[in-house]
C-alpha positions as CSV (number, residue, x, y, z in Angstrom):
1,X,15.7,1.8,-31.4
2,X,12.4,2.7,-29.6
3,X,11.3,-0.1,-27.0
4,X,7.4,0.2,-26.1
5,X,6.5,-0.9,-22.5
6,X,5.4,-4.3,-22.1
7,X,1.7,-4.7,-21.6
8,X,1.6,-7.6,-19.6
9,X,3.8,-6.0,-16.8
10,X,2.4,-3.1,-16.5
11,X,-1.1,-5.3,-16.7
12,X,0.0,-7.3,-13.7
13,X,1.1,-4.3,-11.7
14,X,-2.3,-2.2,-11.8
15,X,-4.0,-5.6,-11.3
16,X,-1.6,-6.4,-8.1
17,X,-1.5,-2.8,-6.6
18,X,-5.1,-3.2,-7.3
19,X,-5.8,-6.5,-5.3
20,X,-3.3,-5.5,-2.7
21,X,-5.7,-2.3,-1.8
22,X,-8.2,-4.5,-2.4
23,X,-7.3,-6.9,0.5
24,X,-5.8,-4.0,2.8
25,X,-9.5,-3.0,2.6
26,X,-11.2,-6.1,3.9
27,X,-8.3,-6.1,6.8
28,X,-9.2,-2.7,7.6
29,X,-13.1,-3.8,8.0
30,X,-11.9,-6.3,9.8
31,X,-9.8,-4.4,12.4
32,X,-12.6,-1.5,12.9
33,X,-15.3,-4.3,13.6
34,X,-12.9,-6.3,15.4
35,X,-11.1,-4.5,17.1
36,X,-11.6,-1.0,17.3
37,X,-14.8,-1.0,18.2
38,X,-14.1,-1.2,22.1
39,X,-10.9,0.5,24.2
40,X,-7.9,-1.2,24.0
41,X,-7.9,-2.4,28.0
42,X,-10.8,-4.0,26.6
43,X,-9.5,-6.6,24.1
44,X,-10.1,-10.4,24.6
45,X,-7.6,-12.8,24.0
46,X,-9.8,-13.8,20.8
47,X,-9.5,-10.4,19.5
48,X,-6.3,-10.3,20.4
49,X,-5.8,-13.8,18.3
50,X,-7.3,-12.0,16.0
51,X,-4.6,-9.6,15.8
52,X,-1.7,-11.6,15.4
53,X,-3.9,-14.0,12.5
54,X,-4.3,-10.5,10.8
55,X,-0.4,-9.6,11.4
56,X,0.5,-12.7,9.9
57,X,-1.8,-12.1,7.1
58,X,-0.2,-8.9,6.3
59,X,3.3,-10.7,6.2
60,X,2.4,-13.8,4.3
61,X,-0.1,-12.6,1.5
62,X,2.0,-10.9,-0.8
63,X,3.8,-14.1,-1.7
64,X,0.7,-15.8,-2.3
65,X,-1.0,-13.2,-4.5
66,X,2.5,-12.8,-6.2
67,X,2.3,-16.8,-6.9
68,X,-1.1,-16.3,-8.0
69,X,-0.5,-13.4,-10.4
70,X,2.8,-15.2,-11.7
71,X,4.7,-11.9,-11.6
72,X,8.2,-12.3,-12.5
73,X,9.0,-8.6,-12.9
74,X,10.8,-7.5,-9.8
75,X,9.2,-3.8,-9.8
76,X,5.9,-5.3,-9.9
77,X,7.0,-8.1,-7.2
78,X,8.2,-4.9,-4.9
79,X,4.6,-2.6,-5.9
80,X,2.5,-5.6,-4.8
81,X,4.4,-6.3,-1.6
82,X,4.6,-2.7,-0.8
83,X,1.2,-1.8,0.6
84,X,1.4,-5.1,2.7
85,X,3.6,-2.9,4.7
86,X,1.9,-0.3,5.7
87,X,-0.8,-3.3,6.2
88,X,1.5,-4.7,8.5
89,X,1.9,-1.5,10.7
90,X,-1.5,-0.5,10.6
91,X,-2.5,-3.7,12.6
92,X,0.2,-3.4,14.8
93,X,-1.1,0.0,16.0
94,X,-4.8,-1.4,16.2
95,X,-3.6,-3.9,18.7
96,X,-1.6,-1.9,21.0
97,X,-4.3,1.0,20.8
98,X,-2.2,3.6,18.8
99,X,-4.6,4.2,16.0
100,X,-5.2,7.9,15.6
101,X,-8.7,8.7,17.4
102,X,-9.8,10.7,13.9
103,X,-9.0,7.8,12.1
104,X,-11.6,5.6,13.8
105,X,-14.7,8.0,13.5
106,X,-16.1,6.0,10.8
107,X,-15.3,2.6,9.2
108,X,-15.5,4.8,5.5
109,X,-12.2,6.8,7.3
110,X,-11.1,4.4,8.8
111,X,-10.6,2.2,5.4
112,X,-9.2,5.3,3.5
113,X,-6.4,5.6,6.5
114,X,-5.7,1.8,6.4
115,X,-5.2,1.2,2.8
116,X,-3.9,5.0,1.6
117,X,0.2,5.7,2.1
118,X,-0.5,9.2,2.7
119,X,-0.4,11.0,6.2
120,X,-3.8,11.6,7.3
121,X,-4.3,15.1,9.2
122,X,-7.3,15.3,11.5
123,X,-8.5,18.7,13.2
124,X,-9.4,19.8,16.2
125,X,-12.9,18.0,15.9
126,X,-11.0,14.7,14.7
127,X,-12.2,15.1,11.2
128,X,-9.8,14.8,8.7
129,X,-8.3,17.5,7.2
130,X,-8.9,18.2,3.4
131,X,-5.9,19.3,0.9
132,X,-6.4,22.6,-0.4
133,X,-6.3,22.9,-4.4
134,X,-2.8,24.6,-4.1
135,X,-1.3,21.5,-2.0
136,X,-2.7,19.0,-4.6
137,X,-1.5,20.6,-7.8
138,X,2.0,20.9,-6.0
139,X,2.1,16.9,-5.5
140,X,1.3,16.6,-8.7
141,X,4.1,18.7,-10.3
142,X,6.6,17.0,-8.1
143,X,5.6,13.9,-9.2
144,X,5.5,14.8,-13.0
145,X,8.7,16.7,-12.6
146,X,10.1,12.8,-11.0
147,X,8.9,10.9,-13.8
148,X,10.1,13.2,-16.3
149,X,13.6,12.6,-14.8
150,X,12.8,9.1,-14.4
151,X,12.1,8.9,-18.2
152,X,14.5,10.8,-19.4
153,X,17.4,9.0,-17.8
154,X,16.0,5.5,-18.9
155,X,15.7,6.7,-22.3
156,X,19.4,8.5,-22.7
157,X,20.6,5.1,-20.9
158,X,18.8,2.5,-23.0
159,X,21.3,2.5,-26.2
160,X,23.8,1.4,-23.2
161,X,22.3,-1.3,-21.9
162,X,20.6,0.4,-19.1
163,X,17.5,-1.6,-17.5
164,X,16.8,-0.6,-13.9
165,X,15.4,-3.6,-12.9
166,X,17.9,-6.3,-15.1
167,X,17.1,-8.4,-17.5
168,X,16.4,-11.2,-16.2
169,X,13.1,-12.1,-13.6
170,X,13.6,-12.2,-10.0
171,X,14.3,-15.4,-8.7
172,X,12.7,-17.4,-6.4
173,X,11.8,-16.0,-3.0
């Protein structure tokens, strides 16, 4: 028996991550205009409001844009909420001034190191640092290599019953 991915899921999860990048990108405009733009011994108690309102953003929009979206699947429930996150921290080290100085050279790098999961590596000059061609085609064999594994053990698995997410949808939150 051969079971073909359902569309809609996988639909809802590009259009959440999507839309969760999406917002992480407006919060990161946000924060550099906001916030960044003066020392941190330098922040007003509106900017500082400001903060917190963005903090509390970070924590409270995923349930909203999971409402909105009506995702039931609980992988796409945890890949929209994930990148909130790192949102969440982000902000955090805006407010209390630990925001790497490379990082807010530019609100273009500064965007890329809000929203992106990936460690950003700045050089001496605070620029950041690009991965050679080598680096990148060794990510991307790991992560084939992991979702070759990943499929294989779903597939061997299936005829048993096997889904790693259940059956059923997630309940409510």
């Amino acid at each position: 028996r051969i079971s073909f991915p359902d569309i809609y899921v996988l639909h809802t999860l590009n259009i959440g991550l999507l839309c969760s990048l999406l917002i992480g990108f407006i919060i990161s405009r946000i924060i550099y205009h906001g916030l960044l733009r003066k020392k941190q011994e330098d922040l007003s108690p509106l900017q500082i409001l400001l903060g917190v309102v963005l903090v509390a953003a970070s924590a409270s929009l995923p349930y909203g844009l999971i409402d909105l979206m009506n995702a039931e699947n609980t992988a796409v429930r945890f890949v929209i909420c994930l990148p909130f996150v790192l949102f969440f921290f982000r902000t955090l080290e805006a407010i209390f001034g630990f925001t790497p100085h490379g990082a807010t050279s530019s609100s273009k790098i500064y965007s890329i190191y809000f929203t992106m999961p990936v460690e950003m590596i700045f050089d001496g000059d605070n620029k950041p640092v690009i991965a050679s061609r080598d680096d990148i085609l060794h990510s991307i064999k790991k992560t084939a290599y992991s979702i070759l594994i990943l499929i294989s053990l779903i597939s061997i698995l299936s005829p048993h019953d096997y889904t790693p997410f259940g059956k059923t949808v997630a309940g409510e939150y």
